[in-house]
MARMI-652590 format. One record per residue (C-alpha): x, y, z; residue in one letter. Coordinates in Angstrom, 3 decimals, decimal comma. Layout:
residues N
PAVEX         u         v         w  drenvex
PAVEX         X         Y         Z        a
...
//
This chain:
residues 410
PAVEX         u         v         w  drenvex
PAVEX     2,902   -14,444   -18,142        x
PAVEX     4,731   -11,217   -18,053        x
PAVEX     3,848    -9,001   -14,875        x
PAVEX     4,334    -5,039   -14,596        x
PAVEX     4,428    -3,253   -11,285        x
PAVEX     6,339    -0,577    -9,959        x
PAVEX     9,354     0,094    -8,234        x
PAVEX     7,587     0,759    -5,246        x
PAVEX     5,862    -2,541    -4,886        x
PAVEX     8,890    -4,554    -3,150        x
PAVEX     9,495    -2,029    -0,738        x
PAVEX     6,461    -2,878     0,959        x
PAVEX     5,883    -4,339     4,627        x
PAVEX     3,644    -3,767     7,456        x
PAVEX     4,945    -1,689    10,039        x
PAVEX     2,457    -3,353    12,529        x
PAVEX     2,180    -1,267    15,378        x
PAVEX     4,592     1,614    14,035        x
PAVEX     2,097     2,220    11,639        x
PAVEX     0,737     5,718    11,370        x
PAVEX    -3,593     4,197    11,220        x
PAVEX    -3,938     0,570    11,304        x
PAVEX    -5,988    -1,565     8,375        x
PAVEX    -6,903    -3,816    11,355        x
PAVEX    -9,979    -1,580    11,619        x
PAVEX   -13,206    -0,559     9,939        x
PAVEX   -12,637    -3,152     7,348        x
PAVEX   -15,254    -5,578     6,437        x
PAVEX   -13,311    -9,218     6,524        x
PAVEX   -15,092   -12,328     5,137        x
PAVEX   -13,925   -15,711     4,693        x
PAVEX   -14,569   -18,217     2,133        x
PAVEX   -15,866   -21,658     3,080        x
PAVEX   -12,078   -23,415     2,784        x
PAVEX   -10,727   -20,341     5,123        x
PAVEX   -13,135   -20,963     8,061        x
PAVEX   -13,907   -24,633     7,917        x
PAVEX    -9,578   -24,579     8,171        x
PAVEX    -9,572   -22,202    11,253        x
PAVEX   -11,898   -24,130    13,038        x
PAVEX    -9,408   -27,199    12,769        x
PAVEX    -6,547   -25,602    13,357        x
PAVEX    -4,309   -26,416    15,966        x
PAVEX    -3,844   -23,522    18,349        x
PAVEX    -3,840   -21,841    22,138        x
PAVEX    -6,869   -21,702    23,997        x
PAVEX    -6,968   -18,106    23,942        x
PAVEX    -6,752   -17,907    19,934        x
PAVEX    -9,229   -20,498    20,065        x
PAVEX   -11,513   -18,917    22,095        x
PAVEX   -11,233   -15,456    20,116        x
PAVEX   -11,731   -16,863    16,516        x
PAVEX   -14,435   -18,838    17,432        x
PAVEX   -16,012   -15,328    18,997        x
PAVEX   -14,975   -13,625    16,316        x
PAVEX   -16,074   -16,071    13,289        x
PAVEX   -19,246   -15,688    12,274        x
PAVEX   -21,389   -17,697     9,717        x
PAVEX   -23,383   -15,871     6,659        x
PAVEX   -26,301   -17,503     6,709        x
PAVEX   -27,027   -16,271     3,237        x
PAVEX   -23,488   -16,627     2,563        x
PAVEX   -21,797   -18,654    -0,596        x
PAVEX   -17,818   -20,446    -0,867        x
PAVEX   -16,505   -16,491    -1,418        x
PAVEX   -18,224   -15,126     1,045        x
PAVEX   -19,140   -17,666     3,914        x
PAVEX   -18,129   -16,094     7,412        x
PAVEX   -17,048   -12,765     8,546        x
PAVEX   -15,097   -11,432    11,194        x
PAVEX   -17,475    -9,854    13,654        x
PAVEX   -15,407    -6,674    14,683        x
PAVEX   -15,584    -4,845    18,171        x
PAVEX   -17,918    -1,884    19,049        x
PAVEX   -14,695     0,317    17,976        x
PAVEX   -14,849    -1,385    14,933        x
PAVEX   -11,046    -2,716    15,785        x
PAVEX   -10,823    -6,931    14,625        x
PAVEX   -10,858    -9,084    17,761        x
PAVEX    -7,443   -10,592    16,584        x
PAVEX    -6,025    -7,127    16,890        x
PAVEX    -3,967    -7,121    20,551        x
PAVEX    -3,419    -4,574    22,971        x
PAVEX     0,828    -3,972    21,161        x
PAVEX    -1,530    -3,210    17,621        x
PAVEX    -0,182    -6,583    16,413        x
PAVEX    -2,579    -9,794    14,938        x
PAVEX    -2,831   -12,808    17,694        x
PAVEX    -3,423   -14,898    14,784        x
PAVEX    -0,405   -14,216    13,000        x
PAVEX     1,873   -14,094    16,143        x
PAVEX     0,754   -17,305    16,906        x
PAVEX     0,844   -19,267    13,511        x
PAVEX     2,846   -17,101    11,419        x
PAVEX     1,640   -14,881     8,145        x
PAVEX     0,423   -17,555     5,840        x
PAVEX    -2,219   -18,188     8,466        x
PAVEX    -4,120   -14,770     7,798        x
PAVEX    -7,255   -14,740     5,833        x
PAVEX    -5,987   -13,858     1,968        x
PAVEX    -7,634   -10,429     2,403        x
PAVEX    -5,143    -9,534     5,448        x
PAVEX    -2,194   -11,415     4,256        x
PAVEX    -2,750    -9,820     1,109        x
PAVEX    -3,481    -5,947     1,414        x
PAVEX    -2,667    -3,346     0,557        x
PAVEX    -1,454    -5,730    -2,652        x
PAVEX    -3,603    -5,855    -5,582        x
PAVEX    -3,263    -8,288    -8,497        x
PAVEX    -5,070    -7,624   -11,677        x
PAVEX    -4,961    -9,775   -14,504        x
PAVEX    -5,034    -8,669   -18,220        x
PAVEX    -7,449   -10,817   -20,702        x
PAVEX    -6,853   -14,997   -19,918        x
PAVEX    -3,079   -14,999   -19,112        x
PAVEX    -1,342   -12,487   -20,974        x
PAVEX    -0,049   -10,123   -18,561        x
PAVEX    -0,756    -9,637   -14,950        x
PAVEX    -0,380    -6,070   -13,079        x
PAVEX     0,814    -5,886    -9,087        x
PAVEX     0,017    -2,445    -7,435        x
PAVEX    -0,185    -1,499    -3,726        x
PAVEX    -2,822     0,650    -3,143        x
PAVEX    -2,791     3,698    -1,361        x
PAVEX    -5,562     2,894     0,904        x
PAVEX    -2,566     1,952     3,043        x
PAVEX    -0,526     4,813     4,845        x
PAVEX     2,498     3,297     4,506        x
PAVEX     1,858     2,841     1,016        x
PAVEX     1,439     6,617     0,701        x
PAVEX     4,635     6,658     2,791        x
PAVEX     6,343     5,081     0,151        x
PAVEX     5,400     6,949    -2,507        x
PAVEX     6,253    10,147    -1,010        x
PAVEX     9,864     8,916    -0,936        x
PAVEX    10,547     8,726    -4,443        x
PAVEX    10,868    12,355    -5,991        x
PAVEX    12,223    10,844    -9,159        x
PAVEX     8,867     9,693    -9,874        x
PAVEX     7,740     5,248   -10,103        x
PAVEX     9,120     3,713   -12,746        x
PAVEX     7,542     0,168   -14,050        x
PAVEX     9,395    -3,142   -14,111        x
PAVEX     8,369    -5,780   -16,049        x
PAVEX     9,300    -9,623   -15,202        x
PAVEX     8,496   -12,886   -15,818        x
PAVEX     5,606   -13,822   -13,610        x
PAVEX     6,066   -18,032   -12,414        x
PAVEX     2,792   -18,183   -10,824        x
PAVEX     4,742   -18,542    -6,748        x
PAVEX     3,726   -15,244    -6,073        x
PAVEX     2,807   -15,795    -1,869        x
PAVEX     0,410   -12,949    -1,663        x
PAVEX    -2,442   -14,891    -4,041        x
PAVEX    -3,689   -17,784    -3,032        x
PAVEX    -5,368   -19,912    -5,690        x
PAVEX    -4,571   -17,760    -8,577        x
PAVEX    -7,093   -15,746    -6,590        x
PAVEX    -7,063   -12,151    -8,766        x
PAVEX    -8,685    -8,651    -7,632        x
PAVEX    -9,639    -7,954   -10,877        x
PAVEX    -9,774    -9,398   -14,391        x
PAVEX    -9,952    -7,521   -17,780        x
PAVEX   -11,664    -9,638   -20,276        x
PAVEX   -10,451   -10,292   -23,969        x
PAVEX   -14,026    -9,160   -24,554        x
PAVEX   -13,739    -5,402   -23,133        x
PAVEX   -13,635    -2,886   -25,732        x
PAVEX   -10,313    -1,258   -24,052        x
PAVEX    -8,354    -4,777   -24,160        x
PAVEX    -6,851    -4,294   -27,605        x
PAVEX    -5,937    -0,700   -26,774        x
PAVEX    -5,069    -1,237   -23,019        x
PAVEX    -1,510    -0,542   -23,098        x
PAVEX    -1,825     2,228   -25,133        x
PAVEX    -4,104     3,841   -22,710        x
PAVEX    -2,229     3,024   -19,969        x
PAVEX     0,815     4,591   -21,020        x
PAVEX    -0,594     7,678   -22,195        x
PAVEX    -1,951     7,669   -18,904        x
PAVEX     1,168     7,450   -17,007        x
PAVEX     3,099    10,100   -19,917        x
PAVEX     0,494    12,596   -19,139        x
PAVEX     0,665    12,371   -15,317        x
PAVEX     4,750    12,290   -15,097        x
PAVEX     5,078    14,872   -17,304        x
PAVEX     6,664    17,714   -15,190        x
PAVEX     6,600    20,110   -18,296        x
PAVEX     3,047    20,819   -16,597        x
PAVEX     1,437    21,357   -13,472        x
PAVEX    -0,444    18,707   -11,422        x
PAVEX    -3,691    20,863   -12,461        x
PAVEX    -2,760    20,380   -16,166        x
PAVEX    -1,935    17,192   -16,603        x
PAVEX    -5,415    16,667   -15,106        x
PAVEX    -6,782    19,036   -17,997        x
PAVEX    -4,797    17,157   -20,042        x
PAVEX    -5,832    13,766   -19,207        x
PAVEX    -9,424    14,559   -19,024        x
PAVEX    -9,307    15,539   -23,121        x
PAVEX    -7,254    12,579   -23,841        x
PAVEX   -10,059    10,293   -21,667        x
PAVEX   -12,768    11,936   -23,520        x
PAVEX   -11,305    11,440   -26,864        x
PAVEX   -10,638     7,772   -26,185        x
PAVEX   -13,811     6,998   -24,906        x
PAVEX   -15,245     8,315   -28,601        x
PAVEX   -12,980     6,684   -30,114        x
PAVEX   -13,932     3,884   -29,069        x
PAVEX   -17,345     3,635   -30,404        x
PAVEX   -16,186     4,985   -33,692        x
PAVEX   -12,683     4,812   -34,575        x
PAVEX   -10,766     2,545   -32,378        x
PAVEX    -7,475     2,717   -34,803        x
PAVEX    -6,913     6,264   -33,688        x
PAVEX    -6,336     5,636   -30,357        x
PAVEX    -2,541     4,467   -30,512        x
PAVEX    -1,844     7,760   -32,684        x
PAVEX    -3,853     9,710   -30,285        x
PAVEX    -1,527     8,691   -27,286        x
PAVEX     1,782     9,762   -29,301        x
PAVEX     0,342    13,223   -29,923        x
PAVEX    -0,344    13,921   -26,174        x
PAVEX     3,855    13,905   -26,029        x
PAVEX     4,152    16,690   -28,176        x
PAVEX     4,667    19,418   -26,105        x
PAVEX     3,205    22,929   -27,532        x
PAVEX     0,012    20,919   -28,324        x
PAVEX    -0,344    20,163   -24,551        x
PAVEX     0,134    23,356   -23,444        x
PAVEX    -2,530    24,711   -26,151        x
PAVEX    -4,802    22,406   -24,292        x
PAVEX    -4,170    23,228   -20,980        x
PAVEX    -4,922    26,988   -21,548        x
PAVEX    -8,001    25,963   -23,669        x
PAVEX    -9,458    23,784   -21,027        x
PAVEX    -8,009    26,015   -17,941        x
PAVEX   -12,053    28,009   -16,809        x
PAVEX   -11,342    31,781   -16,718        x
PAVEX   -13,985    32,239   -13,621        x
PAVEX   -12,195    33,975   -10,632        x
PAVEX   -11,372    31,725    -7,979        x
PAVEX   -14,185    32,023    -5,198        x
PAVEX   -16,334    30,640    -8,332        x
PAVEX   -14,201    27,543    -8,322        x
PAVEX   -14,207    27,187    -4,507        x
PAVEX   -18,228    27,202    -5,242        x
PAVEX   -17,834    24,556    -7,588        x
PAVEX   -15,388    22,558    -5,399        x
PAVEX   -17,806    23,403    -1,972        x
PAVEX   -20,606    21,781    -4,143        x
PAVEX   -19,266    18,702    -4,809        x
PAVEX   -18,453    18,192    -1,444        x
PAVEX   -21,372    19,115    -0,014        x
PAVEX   -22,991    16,298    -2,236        x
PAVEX   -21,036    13,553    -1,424        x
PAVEX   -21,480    14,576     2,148        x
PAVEX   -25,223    14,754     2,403        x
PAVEX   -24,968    10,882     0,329        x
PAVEX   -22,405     9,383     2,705        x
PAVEX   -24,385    10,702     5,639        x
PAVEX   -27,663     9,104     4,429        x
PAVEX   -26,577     5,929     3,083        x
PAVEX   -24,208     4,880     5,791        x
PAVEX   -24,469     7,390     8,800        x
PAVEX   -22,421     5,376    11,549        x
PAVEX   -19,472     4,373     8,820        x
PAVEX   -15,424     5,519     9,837        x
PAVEX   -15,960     6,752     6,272        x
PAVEX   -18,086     9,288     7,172        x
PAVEX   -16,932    10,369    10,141        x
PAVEX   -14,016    11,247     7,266        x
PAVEX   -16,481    13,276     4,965        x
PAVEX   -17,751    14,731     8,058        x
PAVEX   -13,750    16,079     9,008        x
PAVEX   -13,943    17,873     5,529        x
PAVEX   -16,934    19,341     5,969        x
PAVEX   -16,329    20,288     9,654        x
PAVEX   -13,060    22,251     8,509        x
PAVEX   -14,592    24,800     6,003        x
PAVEX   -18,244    24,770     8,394        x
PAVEX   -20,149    23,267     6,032        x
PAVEX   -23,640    22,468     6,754        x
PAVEX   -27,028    21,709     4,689        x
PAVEX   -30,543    21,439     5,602        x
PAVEX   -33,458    20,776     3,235        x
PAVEX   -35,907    23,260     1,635        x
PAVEX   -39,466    23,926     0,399        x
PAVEX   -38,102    22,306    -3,225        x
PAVEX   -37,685    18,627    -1,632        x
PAVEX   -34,080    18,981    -2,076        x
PAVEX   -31,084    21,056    -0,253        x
PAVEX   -29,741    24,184     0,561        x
PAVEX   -25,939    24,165     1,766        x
PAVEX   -23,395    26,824     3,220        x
PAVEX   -19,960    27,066     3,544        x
PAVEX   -17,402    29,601     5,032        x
PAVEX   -15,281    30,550     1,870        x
PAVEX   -12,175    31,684     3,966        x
PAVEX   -11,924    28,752     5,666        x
PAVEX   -11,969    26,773     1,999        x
PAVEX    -9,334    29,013     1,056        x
PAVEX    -7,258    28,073     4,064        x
PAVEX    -7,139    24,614     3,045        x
PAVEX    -6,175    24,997    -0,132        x
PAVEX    -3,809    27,382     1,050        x
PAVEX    -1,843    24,741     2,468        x
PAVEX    -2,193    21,938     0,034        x
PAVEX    -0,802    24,114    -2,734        x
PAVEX     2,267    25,162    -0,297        x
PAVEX     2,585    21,348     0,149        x
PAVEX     2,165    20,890    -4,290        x
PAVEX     4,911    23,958    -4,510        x
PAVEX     7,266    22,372    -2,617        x
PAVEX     7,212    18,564    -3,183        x
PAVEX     4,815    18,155    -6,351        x
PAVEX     6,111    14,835    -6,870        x
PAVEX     3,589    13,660    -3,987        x
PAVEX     0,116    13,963    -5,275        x
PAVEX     2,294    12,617    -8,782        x
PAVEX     2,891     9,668    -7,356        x
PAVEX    -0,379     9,387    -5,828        x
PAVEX    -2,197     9,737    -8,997        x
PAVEX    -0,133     7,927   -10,925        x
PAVEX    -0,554     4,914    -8,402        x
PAVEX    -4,216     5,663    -8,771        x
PAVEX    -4,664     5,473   -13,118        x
PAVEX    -2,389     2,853   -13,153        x
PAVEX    -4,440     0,431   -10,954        x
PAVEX    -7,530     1,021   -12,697        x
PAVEX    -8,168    -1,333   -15,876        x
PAVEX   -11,584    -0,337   -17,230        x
PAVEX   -13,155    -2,149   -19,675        x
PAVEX   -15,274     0,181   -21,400        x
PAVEX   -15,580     3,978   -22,426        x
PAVEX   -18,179     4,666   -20,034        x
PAVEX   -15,754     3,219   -17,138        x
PAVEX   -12,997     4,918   -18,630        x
PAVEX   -14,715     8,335   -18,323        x
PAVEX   -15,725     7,459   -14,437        x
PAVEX   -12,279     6,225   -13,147        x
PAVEX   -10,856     9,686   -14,732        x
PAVEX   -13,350    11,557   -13,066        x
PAVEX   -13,247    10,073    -9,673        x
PAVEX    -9,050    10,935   -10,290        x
PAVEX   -10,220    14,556   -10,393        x
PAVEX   -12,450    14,093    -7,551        x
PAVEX    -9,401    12,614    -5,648        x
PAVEX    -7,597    15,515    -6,456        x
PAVEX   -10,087    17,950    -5,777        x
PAVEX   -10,490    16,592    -2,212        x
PAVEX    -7,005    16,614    -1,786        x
PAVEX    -6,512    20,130    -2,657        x
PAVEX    -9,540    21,175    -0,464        x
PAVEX    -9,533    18,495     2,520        x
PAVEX    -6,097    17,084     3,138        x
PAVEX    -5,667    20,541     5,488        x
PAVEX    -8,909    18,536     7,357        x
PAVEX    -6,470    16,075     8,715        x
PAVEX    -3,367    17,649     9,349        x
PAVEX    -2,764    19,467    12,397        x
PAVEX    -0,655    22,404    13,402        x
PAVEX     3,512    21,318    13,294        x
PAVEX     2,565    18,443    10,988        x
PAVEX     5,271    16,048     9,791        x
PAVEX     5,454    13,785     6,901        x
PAVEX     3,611    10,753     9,050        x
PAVEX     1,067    13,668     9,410        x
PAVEX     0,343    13,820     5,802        x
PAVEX     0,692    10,253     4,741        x
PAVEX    -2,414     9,783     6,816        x
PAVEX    -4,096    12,928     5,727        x
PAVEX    -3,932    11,956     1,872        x
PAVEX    -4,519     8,345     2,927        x
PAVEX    -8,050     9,592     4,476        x
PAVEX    -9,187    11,324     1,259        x
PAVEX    -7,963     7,932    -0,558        x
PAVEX    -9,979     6,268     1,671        x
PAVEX   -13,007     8,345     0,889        x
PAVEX   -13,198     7,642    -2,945        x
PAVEX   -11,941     4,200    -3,108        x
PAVEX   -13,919     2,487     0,423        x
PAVEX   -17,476     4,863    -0,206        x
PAVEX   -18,459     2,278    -3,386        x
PAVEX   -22,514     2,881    -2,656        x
PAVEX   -21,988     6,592    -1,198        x
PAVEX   -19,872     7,327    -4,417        x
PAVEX   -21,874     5,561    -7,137        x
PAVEX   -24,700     7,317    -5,836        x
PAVEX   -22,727    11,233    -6,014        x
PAVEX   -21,375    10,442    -9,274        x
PAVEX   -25,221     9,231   -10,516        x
PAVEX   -25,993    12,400    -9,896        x
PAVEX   -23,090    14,270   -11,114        x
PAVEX   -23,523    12,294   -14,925        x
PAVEX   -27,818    13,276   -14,724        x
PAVEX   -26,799    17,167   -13,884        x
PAVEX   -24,567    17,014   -16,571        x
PAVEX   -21,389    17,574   -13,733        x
PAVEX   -19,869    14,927   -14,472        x
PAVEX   -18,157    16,660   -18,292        x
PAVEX   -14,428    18,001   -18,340        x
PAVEX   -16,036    21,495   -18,469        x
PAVEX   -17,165    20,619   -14,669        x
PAVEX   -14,350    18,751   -14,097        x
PAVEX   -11,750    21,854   -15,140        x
PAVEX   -13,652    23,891   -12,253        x
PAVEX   -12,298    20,781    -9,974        x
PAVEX    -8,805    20,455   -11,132        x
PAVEX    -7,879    23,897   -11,890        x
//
């Protein structure tokens, strides 16, 4: 099996308690049956003992995947997590003791159709991962190797994801995929554009699909010619001045934060919405319609994306990287998944451009904004209900087309 991941993978390692947030919190942690049936047996201090068997709880509704969890403290920090921000667990008994979601993370392992290929990606749901990526200006690169199934990370051939020989994207995936990653390193454009870009190449894919798959390989070789890209851009770029946009941006926030704040009011993920809100004084309240009026100070929107794009001017390579990272861990299997990985990659983007300022504060450093663009990450990759539920609504407005999505982007 041939494996593709890239260049950034190997340099990963926890920095334990150097680390800018910590993943030892908020997270939900299960264990399968094998995982706590072999903690309970396992030979260790009292005080370990004592702590996992706290900490351990059964499902009682639970199955073999999903048959304990780790019941976390009031600060939602993991009882194994000690007072020097390091794992008891591991200190004691080393890192092939951790549960396969913490010895794993922030690793991902993807599988392409039965055993033809297999993708590794770190995802940026991890600071340090983000850390990483902002110290390659040259842009990530892909090796490919010869996968001999003793990769320590999986346990079991246990895979994040599979894409199945049935999908209608598996005989085109890796011409998809590196359109994807042509458009998105292609410094002939702006972050904005390639975005623009992208969006028509996603949307052209995704009818191709239903009608004339053959086209798609030709279709990726044409987004490398040059003047046709830039008559796209310019087509696709919306010609409204930009307090409309801010409107358009303001709105989409204010949706996903009225969503996140109903469906899971008390979640770290909120409190994260909440930060972007806070910082341009947005607020909402319902009216005589059933549904919502919202406000927002313009200026202060205009502030923060004030100092993303000084951040885009000077080291555009970032958010590359970032996005880049993003696409390339996302293996859809049909059009209609195609079109909503692509447009939570604007939404990404837009929240970047908009809410990164949210996080950062005055004399910022580099840690700074690791953790800032981490936190949006965060939003649109750990809000799975909250985000369904915004982008439901987006498709039945009609919000969810590139038209919208230029307004976003641009």
């Amino acid at each position: 099996m041939q494996t593709l991941k890239f260049n950034v993978y190997d340099e990963f390692a926890c920095t334990g308690p150097e680390c800018g947030d910590s993943c030892c919190k908020h997270w939900r942690i299960f264990l399968t049956k094998r995982e706590y049936l072999d903690y309970k047996k396992l030979d260790c201090s009292p005080e370990l003992r004592a702590v996992m068997d706290s900490a351990f709880k059964r499902i009682k509704s639970g199955n073999d995947d999903h048959y304990a969890k780790v019941d976390l403290r009031e600060d939602g920090t993991c009882p194994l997590l000690g007072e020097d921000r390091l794992c008891m667990l591991q200190k004691e008994k080393g890192e092939t003791a951790l549960t396969i979601v913490c010895r794993g993370f922030p690793r991902n392992w993807i599988r392409i159709g039965n055993a033809d290929a297999a993708v590794f990606i770190l995802l940026p749901t991890c600071c340090h991962v983000v850390e990483l990526l902002m110290r390659h200006p040259e842009g990530l690169s892909l090796i490919e190797e010869e996968y001999d199934g003793k990769n320590k990370w999986i346990s079991k051939n246990q895979w994040n994801g599979v894409l199945s020989p049935e999908s209608p994207t598996y005989p085109h995936i890796w011409s998809i995929k590196t359109a994807q990653l042509d458009i998105l390193q292609n410094r002939d454009f702006s972050i904005s554009e390639r975005l623009l870009i992208l969006g028509y190449y996603t949307q052209k894919v995704c009818g191709y699909l239903e009608s004339s798959p053959e086209k798609i390989a030709q279709l990726g070789k044409m987004m490398l010619d040059k003047e046709l890209c830039e008559k796209l851009a310019q087509s696709l770029k919306p010609y409204q001045p930009e307090s409309q946009l801010i409107v358009r941006s303001a709105e989409t926030l204010f949706k996903l934060t009225e969503v996140e704040n109903r469906v899971a009011p008390d979640s770290h993920i909120t409190e994260l919405v909440n930060a972007m809100a806070d910082s341009v004084e947005l607020t909402y309240e319902p009216n005589a319609e059933g549904k919502f009026d919202y406000h927002f100070n313009p200026e202060k929107y205009a502030e923060n994306l004030a100092i993303y794009r000084r951040i885009e001017e000077q080291r555009p390579y970032i958010t590359e990287n970032l996005l880049v990272s993003l696409a390339f861990g996302r293996f859809s299997g049909s059009g209609e998944e195609l079109w909503a990985d692509y447009f939570s990659l604007a939404l990404t983007y837009s929240f970047l451009k908009t809410g990164a300022a949210a996080f950062l504060s005055e004399g910022w450093g580099d840690k700074e904004l690791a953790i800032a663009m981490n936190n949006i990450v965060k939003v649109l990759i750990n809000t799975s209900t909250a985000k369904d539920l915004t982008m439901r609504d987006f498709a039945e407005r009609g919000m969810n087309s590139l038209s919208h999505v230029a307004f976003l982007v641009s």
